[in-house]
C-alpha positions, 0 to 999 in steps of 0.5 A, a space after each residue: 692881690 690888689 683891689 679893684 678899683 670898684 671896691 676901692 671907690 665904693 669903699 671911699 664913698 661910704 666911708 664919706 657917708 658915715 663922716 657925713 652922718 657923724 657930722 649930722 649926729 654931732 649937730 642935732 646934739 647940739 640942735 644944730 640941724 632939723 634932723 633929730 637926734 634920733 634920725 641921726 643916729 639912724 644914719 650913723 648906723 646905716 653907714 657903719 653897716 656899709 662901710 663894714 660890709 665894703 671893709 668886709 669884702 675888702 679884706 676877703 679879697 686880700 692874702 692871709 699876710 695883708 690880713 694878718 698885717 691889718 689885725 697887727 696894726 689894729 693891736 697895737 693901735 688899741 694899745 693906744 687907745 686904751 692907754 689914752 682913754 685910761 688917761 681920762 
C-alpha cells in the first residue's frame, strides 16, 4: 500500500523540524543562539517525538514485507555503526 500523500508531507515537514532543532541544540552548545541549552533540547525531544509518531503511523499503514524490508535495513546498518563507533 503506498502512503498518502498527507502522510508523506507531514512526515517530511517534521523531519525538517527536528534538523532544525538539532542545528538549534548544536549552536546554543556553542552559545551560538539566545536559546538555551536547555530549550534546546526541549526542542529536540519534541520533534523526536513527532517524527516517531508520523514514523509510527507510516509504518502501520505499510504490508508486513515492507516492514520487514525496513527492520533488515535497520540491521545491518547498526552493524555499521557499531563497527564505526568501536573504532573510536
Amino acid at each position: 500500500m503506498m502512503p498518502s500523500d498527507v502522510l508523506l508531507d507531514q512526515l517530511a515537514e517534521e523531519c525538517s523540524e527536528l534538523i532544525h532543532a538539532v542545528i538549534k541544540l548544536r549552536r546554543a552548545k556553542e552559545g551560538r543562539t539566545p536559546v538555551s541549552e536547555e530549550g534546546a533540547e526541549a526542542m529536540v525531544k519534541e520533534e523526536l517525538a513527532d517524527v516517531q509518531l508520523c514514523l509510527t503511523i507510516f509504518l502501520m499503514k505499510q504490508s508486513v514485507g515492507y516492514v520487514a524490508d525496513v527492520q533488515t535495513v535497520m540491521e545491518e546498518k547498526e552493524k555499521r555503526w557499531i563497527e564505526r563507533l568501536n573504532r573510536y
